[in-house]
C-alpha positions as CSV (number, residue, x, y, z in Angstrom):
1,X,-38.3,-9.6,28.4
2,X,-38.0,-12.6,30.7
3,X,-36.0,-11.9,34.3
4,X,-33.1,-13.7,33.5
5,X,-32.2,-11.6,29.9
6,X,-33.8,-8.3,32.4
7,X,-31.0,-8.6,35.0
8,X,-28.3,-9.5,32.5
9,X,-28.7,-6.8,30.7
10,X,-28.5,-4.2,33.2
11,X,-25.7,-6.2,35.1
12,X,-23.8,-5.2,31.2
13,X,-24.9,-1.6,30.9
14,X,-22.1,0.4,31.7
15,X,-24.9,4.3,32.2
16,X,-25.2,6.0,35.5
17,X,-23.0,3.1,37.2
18,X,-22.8,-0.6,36.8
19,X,-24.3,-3.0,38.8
20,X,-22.5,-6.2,38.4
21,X,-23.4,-10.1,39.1
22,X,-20.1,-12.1,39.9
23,X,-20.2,-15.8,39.5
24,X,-18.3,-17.7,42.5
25,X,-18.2,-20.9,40.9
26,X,-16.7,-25.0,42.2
27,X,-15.7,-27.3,39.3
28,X,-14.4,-30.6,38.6
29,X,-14.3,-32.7,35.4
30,X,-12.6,-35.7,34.3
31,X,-12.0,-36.3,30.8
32,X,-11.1,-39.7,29.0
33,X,-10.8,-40.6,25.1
34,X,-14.6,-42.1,23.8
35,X,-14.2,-45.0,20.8
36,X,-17.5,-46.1,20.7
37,X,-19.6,-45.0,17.9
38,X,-16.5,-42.8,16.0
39,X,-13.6,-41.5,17.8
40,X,-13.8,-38.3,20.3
41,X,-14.0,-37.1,23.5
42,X,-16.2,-37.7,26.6
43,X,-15.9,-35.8,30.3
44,X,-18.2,-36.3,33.7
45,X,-18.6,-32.6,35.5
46,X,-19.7,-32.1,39.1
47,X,-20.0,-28.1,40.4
48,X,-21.9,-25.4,42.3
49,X,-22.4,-22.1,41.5
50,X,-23.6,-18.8,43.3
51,X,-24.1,-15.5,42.7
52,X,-22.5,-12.4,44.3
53,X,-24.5,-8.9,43.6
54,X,-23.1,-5.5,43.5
55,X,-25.8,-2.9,43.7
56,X,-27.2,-0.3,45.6
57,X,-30.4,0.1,46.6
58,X,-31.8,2.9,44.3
59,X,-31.5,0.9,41.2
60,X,-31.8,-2.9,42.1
61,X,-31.5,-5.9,40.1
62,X,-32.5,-9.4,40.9
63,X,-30.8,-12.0,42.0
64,X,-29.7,-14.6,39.6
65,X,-30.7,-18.3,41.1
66,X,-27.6,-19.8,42.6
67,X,-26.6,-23.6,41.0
68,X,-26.6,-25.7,44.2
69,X,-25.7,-29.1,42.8
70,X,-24.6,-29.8,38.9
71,X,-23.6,-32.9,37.3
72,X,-23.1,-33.6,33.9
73,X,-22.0,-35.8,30.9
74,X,-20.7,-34.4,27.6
75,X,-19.8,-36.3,24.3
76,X,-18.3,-35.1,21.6
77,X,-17.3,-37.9,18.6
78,X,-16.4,-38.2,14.7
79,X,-17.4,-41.4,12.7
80,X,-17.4,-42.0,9.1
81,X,-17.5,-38.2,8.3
82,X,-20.8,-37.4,10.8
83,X,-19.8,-35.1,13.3
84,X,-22.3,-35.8,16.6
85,X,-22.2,-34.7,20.2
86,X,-24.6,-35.0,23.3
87,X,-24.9,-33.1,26.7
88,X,-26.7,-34.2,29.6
89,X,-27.0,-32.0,32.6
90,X,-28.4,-32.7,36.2
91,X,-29.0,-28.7,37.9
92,X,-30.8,-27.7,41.2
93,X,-31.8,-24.1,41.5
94,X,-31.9,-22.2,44.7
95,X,-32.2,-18.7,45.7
96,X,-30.4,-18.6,49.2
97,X,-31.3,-15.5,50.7
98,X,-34.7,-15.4,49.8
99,X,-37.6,-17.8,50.3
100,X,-40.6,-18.3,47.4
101,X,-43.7,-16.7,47.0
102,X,-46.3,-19.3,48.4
103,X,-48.7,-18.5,45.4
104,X,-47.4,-19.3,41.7
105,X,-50.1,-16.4,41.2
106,X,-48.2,-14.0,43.3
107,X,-46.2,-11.2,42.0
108,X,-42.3,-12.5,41.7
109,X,-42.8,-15.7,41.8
110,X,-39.5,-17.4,41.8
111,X,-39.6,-21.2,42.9
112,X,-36.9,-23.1,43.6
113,X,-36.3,-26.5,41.0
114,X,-34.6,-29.2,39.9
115,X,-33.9,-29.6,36.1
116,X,-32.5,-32.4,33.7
117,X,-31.5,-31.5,30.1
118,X,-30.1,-32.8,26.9
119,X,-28.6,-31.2,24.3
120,X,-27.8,-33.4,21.3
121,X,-26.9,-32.9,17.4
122,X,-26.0,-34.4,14.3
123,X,-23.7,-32.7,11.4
124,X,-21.8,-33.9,8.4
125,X,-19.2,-30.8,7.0
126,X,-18.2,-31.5,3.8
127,X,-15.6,-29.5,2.1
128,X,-14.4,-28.7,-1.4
129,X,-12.0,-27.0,-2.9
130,X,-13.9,-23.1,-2.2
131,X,-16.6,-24.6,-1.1
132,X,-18.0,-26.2,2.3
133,X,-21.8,-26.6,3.6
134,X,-22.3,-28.5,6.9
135,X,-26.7,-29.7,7.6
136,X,-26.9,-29.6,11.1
137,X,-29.8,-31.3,13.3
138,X,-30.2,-30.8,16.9
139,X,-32.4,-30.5,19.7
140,X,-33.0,-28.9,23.0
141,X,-35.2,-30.9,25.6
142,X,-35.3,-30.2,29.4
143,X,-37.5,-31.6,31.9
144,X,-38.6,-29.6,35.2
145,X,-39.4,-30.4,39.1
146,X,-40.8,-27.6,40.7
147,X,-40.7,-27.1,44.1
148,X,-44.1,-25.6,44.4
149,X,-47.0,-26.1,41.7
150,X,-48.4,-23.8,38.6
151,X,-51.3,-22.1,39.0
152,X,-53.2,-24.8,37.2
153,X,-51.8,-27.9,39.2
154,X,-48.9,-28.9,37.2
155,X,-44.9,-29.3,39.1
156,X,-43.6,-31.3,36.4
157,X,-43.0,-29.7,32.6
158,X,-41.4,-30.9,29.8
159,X,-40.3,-29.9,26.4
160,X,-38.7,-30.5,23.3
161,X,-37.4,-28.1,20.4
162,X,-35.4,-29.5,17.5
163,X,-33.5,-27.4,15.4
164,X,-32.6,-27.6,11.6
165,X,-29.7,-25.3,9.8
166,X,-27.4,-25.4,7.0
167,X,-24.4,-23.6,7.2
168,X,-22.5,-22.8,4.0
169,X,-19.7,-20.5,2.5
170,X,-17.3,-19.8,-0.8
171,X,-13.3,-18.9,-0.7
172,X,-12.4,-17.0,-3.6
173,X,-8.6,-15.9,-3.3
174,X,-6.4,-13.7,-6.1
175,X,-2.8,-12.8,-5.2
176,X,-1.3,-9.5,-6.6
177,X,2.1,-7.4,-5.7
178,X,2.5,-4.2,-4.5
179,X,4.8,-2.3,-2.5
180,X,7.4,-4.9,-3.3
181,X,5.8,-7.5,-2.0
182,X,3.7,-10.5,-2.9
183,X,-0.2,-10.4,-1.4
184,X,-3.0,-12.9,-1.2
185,X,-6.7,-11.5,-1.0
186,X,-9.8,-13.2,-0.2
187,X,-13.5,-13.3,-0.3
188,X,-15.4,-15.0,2.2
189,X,-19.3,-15.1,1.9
190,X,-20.7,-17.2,3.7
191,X,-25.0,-17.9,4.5
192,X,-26.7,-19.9,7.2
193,X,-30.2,-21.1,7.0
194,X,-32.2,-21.7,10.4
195,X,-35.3,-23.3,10.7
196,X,-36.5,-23.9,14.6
197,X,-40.6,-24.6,15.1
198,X,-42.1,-22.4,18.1
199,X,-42.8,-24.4,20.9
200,X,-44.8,-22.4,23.7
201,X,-42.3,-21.3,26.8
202,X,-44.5,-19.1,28.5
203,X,-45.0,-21.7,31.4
204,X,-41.2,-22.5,31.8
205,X,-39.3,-20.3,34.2
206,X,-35.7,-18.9,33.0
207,X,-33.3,-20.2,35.2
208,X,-30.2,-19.7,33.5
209,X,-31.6,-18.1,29.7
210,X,-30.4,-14.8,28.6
211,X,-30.8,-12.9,25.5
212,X,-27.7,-13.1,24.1
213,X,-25.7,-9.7,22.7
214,X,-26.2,-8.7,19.0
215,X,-22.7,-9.8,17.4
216,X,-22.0,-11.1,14.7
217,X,-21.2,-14.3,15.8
218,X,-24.8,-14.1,17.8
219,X,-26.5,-13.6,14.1
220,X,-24.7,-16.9,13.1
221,X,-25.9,-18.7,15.8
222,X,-29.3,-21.1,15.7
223,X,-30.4,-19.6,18.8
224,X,-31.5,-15.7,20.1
225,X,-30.6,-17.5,23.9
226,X,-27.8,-18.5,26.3
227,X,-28.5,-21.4,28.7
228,X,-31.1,-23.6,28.4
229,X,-34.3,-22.4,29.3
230,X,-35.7,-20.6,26.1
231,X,-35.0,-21.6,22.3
232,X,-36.3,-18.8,20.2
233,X,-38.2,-20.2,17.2
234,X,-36.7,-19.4,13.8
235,X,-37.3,-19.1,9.9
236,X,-34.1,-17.0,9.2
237,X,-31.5,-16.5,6.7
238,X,-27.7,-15.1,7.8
239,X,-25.6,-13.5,5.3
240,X,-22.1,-12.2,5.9
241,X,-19.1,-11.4,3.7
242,X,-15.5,-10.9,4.5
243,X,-12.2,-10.0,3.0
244,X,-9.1,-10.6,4.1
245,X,-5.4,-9.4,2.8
246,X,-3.0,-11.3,3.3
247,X,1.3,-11.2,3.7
248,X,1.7,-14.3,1.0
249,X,4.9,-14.9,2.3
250,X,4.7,-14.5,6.1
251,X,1.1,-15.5,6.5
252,X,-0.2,-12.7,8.4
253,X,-2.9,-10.9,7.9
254,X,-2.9,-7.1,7.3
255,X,-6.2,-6.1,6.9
256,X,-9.7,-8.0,7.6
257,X,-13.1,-6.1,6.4
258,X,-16.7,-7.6,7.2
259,X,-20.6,-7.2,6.7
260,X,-23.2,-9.3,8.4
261,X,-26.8,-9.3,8.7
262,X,-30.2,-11.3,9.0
263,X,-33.2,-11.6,7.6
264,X,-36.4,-12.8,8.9
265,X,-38.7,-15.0,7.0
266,X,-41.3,-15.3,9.3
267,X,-42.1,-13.2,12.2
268,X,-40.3,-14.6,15.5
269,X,-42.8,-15.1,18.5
270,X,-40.0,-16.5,21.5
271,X,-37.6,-13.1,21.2
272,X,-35.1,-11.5,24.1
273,X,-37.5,-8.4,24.4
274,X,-40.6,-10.8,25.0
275,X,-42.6,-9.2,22.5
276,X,-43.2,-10.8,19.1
277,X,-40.6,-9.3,16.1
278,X,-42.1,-8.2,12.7
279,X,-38.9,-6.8,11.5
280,X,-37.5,-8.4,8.5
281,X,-34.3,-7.1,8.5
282,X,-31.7,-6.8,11.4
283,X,-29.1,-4.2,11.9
284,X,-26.1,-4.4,9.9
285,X,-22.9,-5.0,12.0
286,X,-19.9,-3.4,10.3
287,X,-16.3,-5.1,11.8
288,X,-12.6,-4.6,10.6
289,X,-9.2,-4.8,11.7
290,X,-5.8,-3.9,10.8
291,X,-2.0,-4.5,10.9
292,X,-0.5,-2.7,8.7
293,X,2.2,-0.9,11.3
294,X,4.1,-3.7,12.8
295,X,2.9,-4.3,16.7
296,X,-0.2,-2.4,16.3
297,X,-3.5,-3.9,15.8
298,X,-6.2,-2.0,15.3
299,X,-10.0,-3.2,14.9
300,X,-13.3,-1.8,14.7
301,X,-16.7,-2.8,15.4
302,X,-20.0,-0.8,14.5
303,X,-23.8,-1.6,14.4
304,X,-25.9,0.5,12.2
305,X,-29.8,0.8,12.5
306,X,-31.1,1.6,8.5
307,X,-34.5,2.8,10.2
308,X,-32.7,5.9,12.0
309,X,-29.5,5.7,9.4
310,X,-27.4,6.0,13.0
311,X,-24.7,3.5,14.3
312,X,-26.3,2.5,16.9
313,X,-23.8,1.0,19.4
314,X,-19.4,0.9,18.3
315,X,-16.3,-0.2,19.9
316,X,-13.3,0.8,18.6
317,X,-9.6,-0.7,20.3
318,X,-6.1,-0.7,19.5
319,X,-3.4,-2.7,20.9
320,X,0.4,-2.4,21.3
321,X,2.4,-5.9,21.6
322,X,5.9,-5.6,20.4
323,X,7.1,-9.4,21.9
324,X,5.7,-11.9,24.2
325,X,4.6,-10.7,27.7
326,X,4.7,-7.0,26.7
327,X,1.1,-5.7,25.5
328,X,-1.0,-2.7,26.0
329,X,-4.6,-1.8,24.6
330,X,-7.2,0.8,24.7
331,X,-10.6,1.0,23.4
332,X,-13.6,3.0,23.1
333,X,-17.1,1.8,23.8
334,X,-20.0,3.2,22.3
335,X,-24.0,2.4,23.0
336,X,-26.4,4.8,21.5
337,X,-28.7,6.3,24.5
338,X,-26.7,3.9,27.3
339,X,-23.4,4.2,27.6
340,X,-19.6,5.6,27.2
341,X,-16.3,3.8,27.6
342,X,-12.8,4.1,28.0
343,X,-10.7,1.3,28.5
344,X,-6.8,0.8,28.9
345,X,-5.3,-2.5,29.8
346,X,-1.7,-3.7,30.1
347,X,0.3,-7.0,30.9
348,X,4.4,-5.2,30.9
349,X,7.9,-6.3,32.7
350,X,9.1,-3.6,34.9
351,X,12.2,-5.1,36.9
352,X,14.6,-8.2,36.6
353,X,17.0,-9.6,37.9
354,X,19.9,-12.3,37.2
355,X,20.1,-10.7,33.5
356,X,16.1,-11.4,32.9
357,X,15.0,-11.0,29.1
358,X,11.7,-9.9,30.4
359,X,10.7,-13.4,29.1
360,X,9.4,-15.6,31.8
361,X,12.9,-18.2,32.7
362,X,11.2,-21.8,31.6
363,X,9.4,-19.8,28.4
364,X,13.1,-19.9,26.8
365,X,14.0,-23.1,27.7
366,X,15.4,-22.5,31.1
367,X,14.4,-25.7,33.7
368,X,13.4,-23.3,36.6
369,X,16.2,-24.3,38.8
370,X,17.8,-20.8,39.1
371,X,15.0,-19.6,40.0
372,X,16.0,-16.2,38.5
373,X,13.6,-13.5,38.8
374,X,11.6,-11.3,36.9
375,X,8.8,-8.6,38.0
376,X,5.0,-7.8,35.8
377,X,3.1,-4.9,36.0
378,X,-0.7,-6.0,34.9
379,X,-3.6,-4.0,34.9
380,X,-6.9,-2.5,33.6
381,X,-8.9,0.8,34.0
382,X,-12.6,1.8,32.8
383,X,-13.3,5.1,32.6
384,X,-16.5,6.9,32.3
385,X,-16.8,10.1,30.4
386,X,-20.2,10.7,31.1
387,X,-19.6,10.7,35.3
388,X,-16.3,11.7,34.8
389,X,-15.1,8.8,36.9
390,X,-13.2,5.6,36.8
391,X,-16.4,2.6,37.4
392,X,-13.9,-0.5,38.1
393,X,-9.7,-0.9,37.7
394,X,-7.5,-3.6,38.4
395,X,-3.7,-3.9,38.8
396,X,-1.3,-6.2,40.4
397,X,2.0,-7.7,39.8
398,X,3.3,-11.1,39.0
399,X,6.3,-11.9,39.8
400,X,8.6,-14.7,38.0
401,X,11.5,-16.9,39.9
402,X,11.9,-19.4,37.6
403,X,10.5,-22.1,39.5
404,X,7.9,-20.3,41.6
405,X,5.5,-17.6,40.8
406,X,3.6,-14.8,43.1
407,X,0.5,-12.7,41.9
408,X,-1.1,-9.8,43.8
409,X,-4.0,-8.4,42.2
410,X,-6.6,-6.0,43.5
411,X,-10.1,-5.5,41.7
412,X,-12.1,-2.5,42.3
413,X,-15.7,-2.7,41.1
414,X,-18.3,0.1,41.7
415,X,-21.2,-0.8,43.0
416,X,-23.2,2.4,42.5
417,X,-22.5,6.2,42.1
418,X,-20.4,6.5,45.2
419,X,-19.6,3.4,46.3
420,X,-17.4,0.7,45.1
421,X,-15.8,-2.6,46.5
422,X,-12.4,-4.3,46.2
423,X,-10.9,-7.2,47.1
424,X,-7.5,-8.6,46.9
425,X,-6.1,-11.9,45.1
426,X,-3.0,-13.6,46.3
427,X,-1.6,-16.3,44.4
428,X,1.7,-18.4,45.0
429,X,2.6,-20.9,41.9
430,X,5.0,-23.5,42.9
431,X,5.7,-24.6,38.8
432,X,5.1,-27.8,37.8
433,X,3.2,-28.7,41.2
434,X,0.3,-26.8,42.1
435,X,-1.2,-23.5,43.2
436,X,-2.0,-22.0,46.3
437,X,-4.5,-19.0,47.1
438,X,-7.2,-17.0,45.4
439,X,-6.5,-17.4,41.8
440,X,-6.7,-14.2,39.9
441,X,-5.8,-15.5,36.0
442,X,-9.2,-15.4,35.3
443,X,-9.4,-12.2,35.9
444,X,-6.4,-11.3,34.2
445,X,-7.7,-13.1,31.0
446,X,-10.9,-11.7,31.3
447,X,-10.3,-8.1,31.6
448,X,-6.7,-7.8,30.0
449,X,-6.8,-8.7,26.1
450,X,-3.9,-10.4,25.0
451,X,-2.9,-11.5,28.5
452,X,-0.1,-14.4,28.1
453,X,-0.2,-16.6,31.4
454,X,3.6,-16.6,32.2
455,X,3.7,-20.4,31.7
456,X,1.1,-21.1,29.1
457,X,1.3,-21.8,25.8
458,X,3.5,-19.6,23.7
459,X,2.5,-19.8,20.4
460,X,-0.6,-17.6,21.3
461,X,-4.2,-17.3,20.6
462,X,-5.8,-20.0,18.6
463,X,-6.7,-18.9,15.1
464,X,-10.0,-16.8,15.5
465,X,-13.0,-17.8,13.4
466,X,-14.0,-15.0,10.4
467,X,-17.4,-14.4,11.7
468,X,-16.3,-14.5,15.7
């Protein structure tokens, strides 16, 4: 297993206590319509990026290398039915509290760089009635500048990997009654084909590459990494079904059932363990929801290993939301031989004043002027079963006068068996103008699911994909 995927995945496991990697990250973008070559989007980026660790010093982890400079271009565009898009990225790698090993030979060796990328590709969906397939052909090339040399001579690498897939799926739908009531069900399979050559990596350092999370939407992805530093090779096929039933009349969905997995054809030599995979067949990753008692949502996710007939890792969450603004969830999270989790998050109204709805004034039409007021409670709480514990929490309140906004959120995040660090986020919102402080909505829509930012967009989450 490479550094990068190493740390990450300790910096997730939830056992003994979590170490954590925090990203403090500086961003701007502009964005502007593209009409050259089809019809889309373009956007210039600038940013930094460093990392704060929380550990202790009997299980360490190592330090992520910190984005000094970044500069970007990114393209997306639609002509004539092709659907292309390009990324080109400028990065400079540092690690600021530590200074290379002088000898490439040494033992962690971590030099400093500069590295230029591209990401490009090339797809044309096509759609029937039941049936779409999209070809897809893309490619991966990075170029690196290394601060000190190889130990064969070399400070300057480059590489290509190109990347071939075919995604395609049916939509079968029958409607029957029952209860009273007119259904719709479906049948979704869908199969993705992969093919990606091996190009050697050995030589390239991971600067930002992870192995990324078995998922399902990781199995029906063209690529075992995040970032850019590693493509895995591939000769794979994807196969997932799902079904779906369906309120004909008010749209919504009542119940969602799923089955994905992946097969090799070919053994895979570039893998997130760093050992070569034999294994034909992956794990089979289980997922379904429901709806069937109004505000309750309840969903299910479970990966199951055939060789040991055991799931092998499960999360299991239910959520409460009777109206806008007003949710709470809880969820269990399960890794075989790793780690247990409970989890309760919550985003309610507890006070108001001027005859508040507990909907936020402009979100019903108000202009902001009477600068009513209405008070949030908004929080979230991991607990441990296996220390008997709470690892990290967070709560706060926002608090809504029409035509300005206050947050005050503090996060507590443990930092080893005993210790723990918090900070605290204050945030004033003048609407409509700007904002001033630490902002905390990230963390809020991070850690809270089905957080609603008090003046966002009401209609909700977009429409999530099948396989996401």
């Amino acid at each position: 297993m490479n550094p990068m995927s190493a740390l990450l995945a300790r910096a997730r496991t939830t056992s003994a206590f979590t170490p954590r990697l925090l990203p403090l990250r500086a961003q701007m973008e502009q964005r502007w319509p593209w009409a050259w070559v089809g019809e889309g989007e373009a956007s210039v980026y600038l940013g930094t990026q460093r990392w704060q660790v929380l550990q202790t010093l009997d299980a360490p982890i190592l330090r992520p290398y910190d984005r000094s400079a970044q500069a970007g271009l990114r393209i997306t565009s639609l002509a004539a039915g092709w659907q292309w898009g390009l990324e080109t990225e400028l990065n400079r790698f540092t690690l600021p509290d530590a200074t290379p090993v002088a000898s490439a030979s040494s033992p962690g060796w971590r030099p400093t760089a500069t590295r230029w990328h591209a990401l490009g590709s090339l797809a044309y969906p096509w759609r029937q009635s039941g049936v779409w397939v999209t070809p897809r052909l893309s490619f991966n090339a990075a170029a690196y500048d290394l601060d000190q040399a190889l130990p064969d001579g070399r400070q300057r690498l480059s590489r290509t990997v190109p990347t071939l897939s075919v995604d395609a799926g049916l939509e079968f739908d029958r409607r029957f009654e029952a209860w009273g009531r007119a259904w719709q069900q479906t049948l979704e399979p869908r199969a993705m084909w992969v093919r990606t050559p091996l190009r050697a990596q050995s030589a390239y350092l991971a600067f930002d590459s992870a192995g990324k999370d078995f998922s399902v939407s990781s199995i029906f992805s063209d690529n075992a990494f995040s970032g850019i530093d590693r493509v895995s090779d591939a000769h794979q096929i994807d196969l997932g079904v799902v079904s779906r039933v369906i309120d004909a009349t008010r749209g919504s969905e009542l119940l969602r059932l799923g089955v994905v997995q992946r097969f090799q054809l070919a053994d895979q030599q570039i893998t997130p363990e760093g050992t070569p995979s034999t294994r034909r067949v992956s794990d089979l990753m289980l997922v379904g929801s429901t709806s069937v008692v109004s505000a309750w949502n309840l969903d299910a996710t479970v990966r199951y290993n055939a060789d040991i007939q055991r799931p092998v890792r499960a999360v299991l969450s239910s959520r409460y939301s009777p109206g806008e603004y007003r949710t709470f969830n809880a969820s269990y999270r399960y890794t075989r031989g790793a780690s247990e989790q409970l989890e309760w998050g919550w985003q309610w109204p507890v006070a108001r004043w001027s005859g508040g709805s507990g909907v936020p004034a402009l979100a019903v039409g108000g202009s902001g002027g009477s600068c009513s007021g209405q008070l949030y409670s908004v929080g979230r709480v991991n607990y441990s079963p296996v220390e008997k514990r709470v690892t990290d929490s967070i709560a706060g309140f926002e608090f809504d006068a029409g035509c300005w906004i206050a947050r005050v959120v503090a996060e507590r995040l443990s930092t080893g068996r005993s210790e723990a660090t918090t900070r605290l986020l204050l945030q004033l919102e003048l609407v409509g103008l700007s904002r001033l402080g630490s902002n905390p909505l990230r963390v809020l829509k991070d850690n809270i699911p089905g957080y609603q930012l008090l003046r966002g967009d009401r209609s909700g989450a977009s429409e999530r994909n099948l396989y996401d």
